[in-house]
C-alpha positions in Angstrom: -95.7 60.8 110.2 -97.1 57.9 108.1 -97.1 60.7 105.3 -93.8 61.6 105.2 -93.0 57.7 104.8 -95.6 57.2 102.0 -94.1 60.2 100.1 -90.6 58.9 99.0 -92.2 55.5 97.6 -94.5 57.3 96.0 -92.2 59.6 93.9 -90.6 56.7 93.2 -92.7 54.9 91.8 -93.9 57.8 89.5 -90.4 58.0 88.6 -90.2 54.3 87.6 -93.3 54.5 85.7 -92.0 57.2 83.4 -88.6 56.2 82.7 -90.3 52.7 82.2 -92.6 54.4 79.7 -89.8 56.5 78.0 -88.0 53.1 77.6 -91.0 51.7 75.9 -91.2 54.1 73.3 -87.3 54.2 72.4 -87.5 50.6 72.4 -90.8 50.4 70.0 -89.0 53.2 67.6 -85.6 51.4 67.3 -87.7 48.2 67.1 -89.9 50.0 64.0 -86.3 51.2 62.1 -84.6 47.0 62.5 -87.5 46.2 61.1 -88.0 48.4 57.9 -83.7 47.3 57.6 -84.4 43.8 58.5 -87.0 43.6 55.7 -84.5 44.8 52.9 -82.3 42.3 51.5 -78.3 42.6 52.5 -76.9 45.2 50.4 -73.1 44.0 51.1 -72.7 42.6 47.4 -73.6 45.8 46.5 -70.5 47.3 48.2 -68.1 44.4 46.5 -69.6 45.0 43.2 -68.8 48.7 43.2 -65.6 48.9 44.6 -64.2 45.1 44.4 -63.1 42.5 46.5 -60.2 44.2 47.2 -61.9 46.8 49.2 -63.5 44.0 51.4 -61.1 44.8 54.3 -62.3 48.7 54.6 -65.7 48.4 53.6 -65.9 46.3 56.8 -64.1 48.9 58.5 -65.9 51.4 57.2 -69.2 49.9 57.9 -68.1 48.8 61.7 -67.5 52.4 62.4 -70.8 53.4 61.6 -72.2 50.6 63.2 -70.6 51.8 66.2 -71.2 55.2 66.1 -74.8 54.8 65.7 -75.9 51.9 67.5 -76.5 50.3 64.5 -78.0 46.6 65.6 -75.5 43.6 64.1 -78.4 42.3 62.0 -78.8 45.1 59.5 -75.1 46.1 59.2 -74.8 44.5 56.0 -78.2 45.4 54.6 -77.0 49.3 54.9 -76.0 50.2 50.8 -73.5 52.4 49.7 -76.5 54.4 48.5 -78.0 55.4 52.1 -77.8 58.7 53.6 -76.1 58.8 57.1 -78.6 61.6 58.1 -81.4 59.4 56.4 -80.6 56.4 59.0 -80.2 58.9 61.8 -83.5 60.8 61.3 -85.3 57.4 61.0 -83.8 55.9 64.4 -84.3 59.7 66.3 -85.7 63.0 65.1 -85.8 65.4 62.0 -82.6 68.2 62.6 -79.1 67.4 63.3 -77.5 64.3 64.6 -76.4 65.6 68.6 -72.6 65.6 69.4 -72.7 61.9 70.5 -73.0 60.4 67.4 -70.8 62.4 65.7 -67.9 62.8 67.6 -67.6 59.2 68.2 -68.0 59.0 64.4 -65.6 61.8 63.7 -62.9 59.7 66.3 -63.5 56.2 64.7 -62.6 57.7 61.3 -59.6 59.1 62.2 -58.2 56.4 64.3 -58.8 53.6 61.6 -58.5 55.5 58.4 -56.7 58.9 59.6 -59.7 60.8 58.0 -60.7 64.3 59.7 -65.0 64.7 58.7 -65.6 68.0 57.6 -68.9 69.2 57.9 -70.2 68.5 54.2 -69.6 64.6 54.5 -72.5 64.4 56.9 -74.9 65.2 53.0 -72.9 62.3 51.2 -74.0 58.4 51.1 -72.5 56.0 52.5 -70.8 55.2 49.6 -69.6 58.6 48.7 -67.9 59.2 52.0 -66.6 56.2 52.1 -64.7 56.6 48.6 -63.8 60.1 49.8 -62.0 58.3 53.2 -60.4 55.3 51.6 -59.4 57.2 48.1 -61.0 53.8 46.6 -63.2 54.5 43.4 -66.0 52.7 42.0 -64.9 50.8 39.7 -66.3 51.1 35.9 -70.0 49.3 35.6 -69.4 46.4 33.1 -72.2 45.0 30.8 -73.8 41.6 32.2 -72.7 39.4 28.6 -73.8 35.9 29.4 -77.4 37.0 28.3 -76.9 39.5 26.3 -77.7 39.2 22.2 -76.7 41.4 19.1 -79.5 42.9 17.7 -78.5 40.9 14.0 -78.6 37.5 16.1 -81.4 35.2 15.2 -84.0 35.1 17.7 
C-alpha cells in the first residue's frame, strides 16, 4: 500500500527535475545569444543613417515586430543592424533548419497588420534591412562622403 503512495511523488519529482533541467538549458542558450547582442554596440544609427530620420517611425515598427515575433529581449532591440539575417538570429537563439510555424506566422501576421505586407517565402534569405525596404517601399538613401576631414590631394599637408 505504502508503494502505491510513494509512486505518484516519485514520478513527480522526476518530472520536475527534467523540465527544471530543460529550463536550464533554454535559459543558459538565450542567456549566451543576449550576451554575444548585448556586447555589440547599438546599431539604431545605422538604420537612421541609411534610410533617414524620416523613416524613424517604421524602422521602430519594423524592428518591434520582430522583436515580438522572436522573443527578442528589450535590450538588444536596437543593437540588431539592418545588415543581420533573420534566419542568422534565429539559428543562434534555437537550431540549424527552419524557423517552426510559431515564429513565423506571428511574424507573417505582425507585418500585415502594421504595414499590410504578405511575406513570401524568399524574404525569410533577406537582412533585415532588405526586407524592411521591400515592406515600407523606403530606399537607402545615397551614401554621402564625410567632408569635414576630408583634403584634396593638391592641398598642402
Amino acid at each position: 500500500m505504502s508503494g502505491s503512495i510513494i509512486f505518484p511523488f516519485a514520478v513527480l519529482i522526476v518530472l520536475l527535475l527534467y523540465f527544471a533541467t530543460v529550463r536550464h538549458n533554454l535559459n543558459e542558450r538565450q542567456r549566451i545569444l543576449i550576451q554575444s547582442y548585448i556586447a555589440r554596440r547599438v546599431l539604431y544609427r545605422e538604420w537612421l543613417a541609411r534610410y533617414g530620420h524620416a523613416a524613424r517611425p517604421q524602422i521602430k515598427k519594423f524592428l518591434r515586430c520582430f522583436a515580438d515575433s522572436f522573443w527578442v529581449p528589450p535590450e538588444i532591440i536596437h543593437k540588431l543592424g539592418p545588415d543581420d539575417s533573420i534566419l542568422e538570429y534565429y539559428h543562434r537563439d534555437y537550431r540549424p533548419g527552419e524557423p517552426d510555424c510559431l515564429e513565423t506566422k506571428l511574424f507573417s501576421d505582425l507585418l500585415k497588420r502594421n504595414f499590410k505586407y504578405t511575406p513570401v517565402e524568399e524574404d525569410g534569405k533577406l537582412s533585415m534591412g532588405q526586407l524592411f525596404e521591400r515592406i515600407t517601399g523606403i530606399e537607402q538613401k545615397p551614401q554621402q562622403c564625410d567632408t569635414r576631414n576630408h583634403r584634396t590631394p593638391s592641398a598642402p599637408v
